[in-house]
NUSEPA-704933 format. One record per residue (C-alpha): x, y, z. Coordinates in steps of 0.02 Angstrom, whole numbers, padded with zeros to 5 digits, always signed. Example, Ala and Ser with C-alpha at 12.3 -4.5 7.8 and 13.67 -1.06 7.14 Angstrom:
// residues 2
+00615-00225+00390
+00684-00053+00357
This chain:
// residues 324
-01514-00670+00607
-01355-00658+00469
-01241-00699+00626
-01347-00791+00728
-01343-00920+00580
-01141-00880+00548
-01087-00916+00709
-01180-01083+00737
-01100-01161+00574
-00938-01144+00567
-00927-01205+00396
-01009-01029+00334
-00816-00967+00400
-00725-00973+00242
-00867-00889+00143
-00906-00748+00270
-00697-00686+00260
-00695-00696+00075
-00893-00622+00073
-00820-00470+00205
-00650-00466+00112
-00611-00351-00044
-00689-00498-00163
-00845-00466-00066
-00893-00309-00172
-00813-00326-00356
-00802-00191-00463
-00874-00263-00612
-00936-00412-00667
-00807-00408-00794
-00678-00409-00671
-00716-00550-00541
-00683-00745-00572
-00805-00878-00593
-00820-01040-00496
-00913-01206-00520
-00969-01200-00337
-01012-01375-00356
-00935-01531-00407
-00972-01656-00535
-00881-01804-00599
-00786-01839-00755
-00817-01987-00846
-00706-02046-01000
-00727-02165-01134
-00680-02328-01033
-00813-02261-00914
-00700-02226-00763
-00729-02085-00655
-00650-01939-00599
-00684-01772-00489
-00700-01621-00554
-00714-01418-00487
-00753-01300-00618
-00663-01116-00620
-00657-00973-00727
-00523-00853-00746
-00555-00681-00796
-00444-00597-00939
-00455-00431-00859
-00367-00372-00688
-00474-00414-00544
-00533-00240-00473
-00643-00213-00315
-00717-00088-00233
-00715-00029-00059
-00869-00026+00056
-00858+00171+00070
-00861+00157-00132
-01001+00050-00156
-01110+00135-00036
-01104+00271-00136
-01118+00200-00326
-01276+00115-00238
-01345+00270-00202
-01286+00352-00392
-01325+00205-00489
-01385+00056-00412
-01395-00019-00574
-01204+00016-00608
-01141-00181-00615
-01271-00225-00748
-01244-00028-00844
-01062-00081-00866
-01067-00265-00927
-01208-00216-01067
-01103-00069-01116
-00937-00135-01125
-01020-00268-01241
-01111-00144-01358
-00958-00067-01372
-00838-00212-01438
-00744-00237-01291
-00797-00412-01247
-00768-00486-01067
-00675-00658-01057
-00643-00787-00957
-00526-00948-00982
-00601-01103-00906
-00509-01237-00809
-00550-01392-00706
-00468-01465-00565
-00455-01648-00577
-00454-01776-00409
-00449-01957-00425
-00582-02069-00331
-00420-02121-00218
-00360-01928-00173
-00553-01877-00129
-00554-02039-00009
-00382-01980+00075
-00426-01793+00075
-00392-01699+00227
-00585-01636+00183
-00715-01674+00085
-00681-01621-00077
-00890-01631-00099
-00904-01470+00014
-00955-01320-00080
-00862-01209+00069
-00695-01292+00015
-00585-01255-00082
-00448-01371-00183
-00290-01307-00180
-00198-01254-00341
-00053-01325-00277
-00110-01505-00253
-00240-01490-00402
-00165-01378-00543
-00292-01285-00658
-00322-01400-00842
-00360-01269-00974
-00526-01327-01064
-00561-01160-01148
-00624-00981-01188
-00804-00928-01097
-00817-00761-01193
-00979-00635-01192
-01023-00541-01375
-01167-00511-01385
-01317-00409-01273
-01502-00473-01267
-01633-00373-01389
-01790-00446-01275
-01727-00442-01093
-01875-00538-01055
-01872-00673-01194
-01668-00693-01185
-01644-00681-00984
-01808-00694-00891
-01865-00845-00982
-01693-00942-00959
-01736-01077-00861
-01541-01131-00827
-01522-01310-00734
-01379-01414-00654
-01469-01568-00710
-01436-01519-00900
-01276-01641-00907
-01174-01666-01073
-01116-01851-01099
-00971-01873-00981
-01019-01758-00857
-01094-01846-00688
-01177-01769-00547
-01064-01810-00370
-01119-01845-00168
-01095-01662-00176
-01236-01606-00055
-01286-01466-00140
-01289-01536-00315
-01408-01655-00254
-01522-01531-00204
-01508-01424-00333
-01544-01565-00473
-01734-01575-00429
-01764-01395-00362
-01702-01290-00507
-01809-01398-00649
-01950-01399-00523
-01944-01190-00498
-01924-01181-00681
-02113-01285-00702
-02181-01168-00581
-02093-01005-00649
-02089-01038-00836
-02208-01174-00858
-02241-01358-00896
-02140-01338-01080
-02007-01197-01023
-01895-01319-01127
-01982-01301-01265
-01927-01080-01266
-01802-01032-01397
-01689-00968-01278
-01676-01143-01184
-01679-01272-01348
-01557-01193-01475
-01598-01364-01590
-01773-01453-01589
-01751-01621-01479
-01865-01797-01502
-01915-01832-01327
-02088-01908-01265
-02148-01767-01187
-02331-01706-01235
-02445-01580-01240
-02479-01445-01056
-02478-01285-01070
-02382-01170-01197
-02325-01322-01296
-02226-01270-01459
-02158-01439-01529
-02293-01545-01533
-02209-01685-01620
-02374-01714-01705
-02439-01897-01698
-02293-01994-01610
-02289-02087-01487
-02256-02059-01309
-02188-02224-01254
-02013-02315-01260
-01978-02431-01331
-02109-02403-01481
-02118-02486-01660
-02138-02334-01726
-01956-02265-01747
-01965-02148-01568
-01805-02108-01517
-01662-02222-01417
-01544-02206-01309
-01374-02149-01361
-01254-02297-01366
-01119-02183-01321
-01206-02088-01167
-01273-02252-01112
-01081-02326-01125
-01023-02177-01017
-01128-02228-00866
-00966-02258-00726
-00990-02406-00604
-01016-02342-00440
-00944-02452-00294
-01041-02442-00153
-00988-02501+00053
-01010-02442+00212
-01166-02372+00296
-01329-02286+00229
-01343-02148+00357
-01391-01995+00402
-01226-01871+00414
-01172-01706+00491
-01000-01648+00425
-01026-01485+00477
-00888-01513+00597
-00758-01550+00485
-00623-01448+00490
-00677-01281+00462
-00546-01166+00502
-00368-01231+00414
-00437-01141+00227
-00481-00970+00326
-00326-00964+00402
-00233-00975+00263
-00353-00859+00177
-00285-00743+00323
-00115-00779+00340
-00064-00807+00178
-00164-00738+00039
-00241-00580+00112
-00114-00436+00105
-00107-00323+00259
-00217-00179+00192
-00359-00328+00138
-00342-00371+00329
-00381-00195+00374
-00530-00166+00264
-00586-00378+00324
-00598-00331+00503
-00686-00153+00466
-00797-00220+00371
-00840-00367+00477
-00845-00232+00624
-00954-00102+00540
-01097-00280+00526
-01058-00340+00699
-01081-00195+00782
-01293-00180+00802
-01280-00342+00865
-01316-00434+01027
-01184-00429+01137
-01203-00625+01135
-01198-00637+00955
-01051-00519+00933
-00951-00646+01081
-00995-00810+00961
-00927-00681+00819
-00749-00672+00898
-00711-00824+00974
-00751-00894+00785
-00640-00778+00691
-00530-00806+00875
-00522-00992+00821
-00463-00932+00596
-00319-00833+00684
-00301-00758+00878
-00248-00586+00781
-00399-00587+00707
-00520-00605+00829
-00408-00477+00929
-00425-00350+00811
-00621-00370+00790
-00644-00356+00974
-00551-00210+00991
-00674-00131+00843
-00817-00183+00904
-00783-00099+01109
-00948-00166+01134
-00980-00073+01271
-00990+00084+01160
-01135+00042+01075
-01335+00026+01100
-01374-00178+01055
-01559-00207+00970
């Protein structure tokens, strides 16, 4: 059903080459960038707004592994990723990553070529540079796996002052389903764990099960004469203006332009030995396939780059093999 689905959106296009490419299978999770997936918008102290993408740079050399490679550690040790990342922290030598953002004005999204609100695009460097913000760096390993990582209860919706959700699709899914997993997963007061309130907050939340901050006799109500808390003057002042025209509607983008990022993924950025191991890995999925599936398969990767699609026809010589 993997390609079934693939070849039906072409927006999955970008995502597939870079999920079949070398950056497909890193070789540690110290040794792979980080990206925002999403994006959110910026807002400063006049309260005008501003795009952002998140992305993380990792200190080390990006290393990957190839399929043959991985097949095997996944028989060895198929706990090898998560061995690695605990040890290399136990024993001082602390994975980093520098943080940037790209920045887009309200004006450059509305003019983009594509919407900058797709998670399967990608903003180019060269149009939006990377803005150092900081150092993301891990020291420390959990003593209770299940108190420090299974009860995380992590959250787009968590926003800092200044930081906006977007139209970004996905975002606006995500806001309500990861806080509504968490109340099924964790519980009604999962925000009430250590692990996910690092300082005691006033709130008007009560009582449900496995409540730990009571907040004795206060009230539950705003506004109260009873000294509950406000709203922050300075998140409050933060709140952009949003102009709204056009239509309310229903919208399919999933024909945007889907192929101009892959190609250049292709063309320009994979080297020809990443090619290579691209198409034979690509191949080595197609190939117990329907014949009709594996057809949809080329002329797709046909439409990224005729050399492409060439090559994966040529591996596949469906005629060789049994289809299920």
């Amino acid at each position: 059903m993997f390609w079934d689905m693939v070849t039906l959106r072409a927006a999955t296009t970008h995502t597939t080459m870079i999920f079949f490419g070398d950056r497909g299978i890193p070789a540690s999770y110290r040794k792979m960038h980080g990206f925002g997936t999403n994006t959110y918008a910026f807002v400063n102290a006049e309260a005008n707004s501003s795009i952002a993408s998140f992305t993380m740079s990792v200190n080390n050399a990006i290393e990957n592994l190839t399929s043959e490679e991985a097949q095997r550690i996944a028989g060895i040790d198929p706990d090898y990723h998560t061995r690695d990342l605990y040890n290399a922290i136990e024993n001082g030598d602390y994975p980093a990553w520098n943080m940037y953002v790209q920045i887009m004005t309200p004006e450059q999204a509305t003019a983009s070529p594509y919407d900058p609100f797709d998670d399967t695009k990608v903003w180019l460097r060269s149009e939006y540079p990377l803005i150092p913000v900081g150092r993301f760096v891990l020291n420390k390993n959990p003593n209770n796996y299940f108190a420090q990582i299974e009860q995380i209860g992590f959250d787009p919706a968590h926003l800092v002052p200044g930081i906006e959700p977007s139209p970004d699709r996905m975002l606006q899914g995500r806001l309500f389903a990861y806080g509504d997993t968490h109340r099924y997963r964790l519980g009604p007061n999962y925000l009430q764990f250590p692990v996910n309130r690092p300082f005691k907050v006033t709130n008007f939340s009560r009582d449900g099960d496995a409540t730990y901050h009571s907040q004795g006799g206060s009230p539950n109500y705003h506004p109260n004469s009873f000294g509950g808390p406000e709203v922050d003057k300075r998140s409050r002042n933060l709140a952009p203006v949003l102009p709204l025209h056009g239509e309310a509607k229903r919208v399919d983008n999933g024909n945007d332009d889907n192929f101009t990022q892959p190609r250049m993924l292709y063309q320009r950025v994979m080297k020809p030995d990443e090619r290579g191991r691209l198409i034979q890995n690509i191949v080595s999925w197609l190939k117990p396939t329907r014949v009709d599936l594996q057809e949809r398969a080329i002329q797709m990767f046909s439409n990224v780059d005729a050399d492409l699609g060439q090559r994966i026809k040529a591996g596949l010589n469906t005629s060789q093999y049994v289809q299920l």
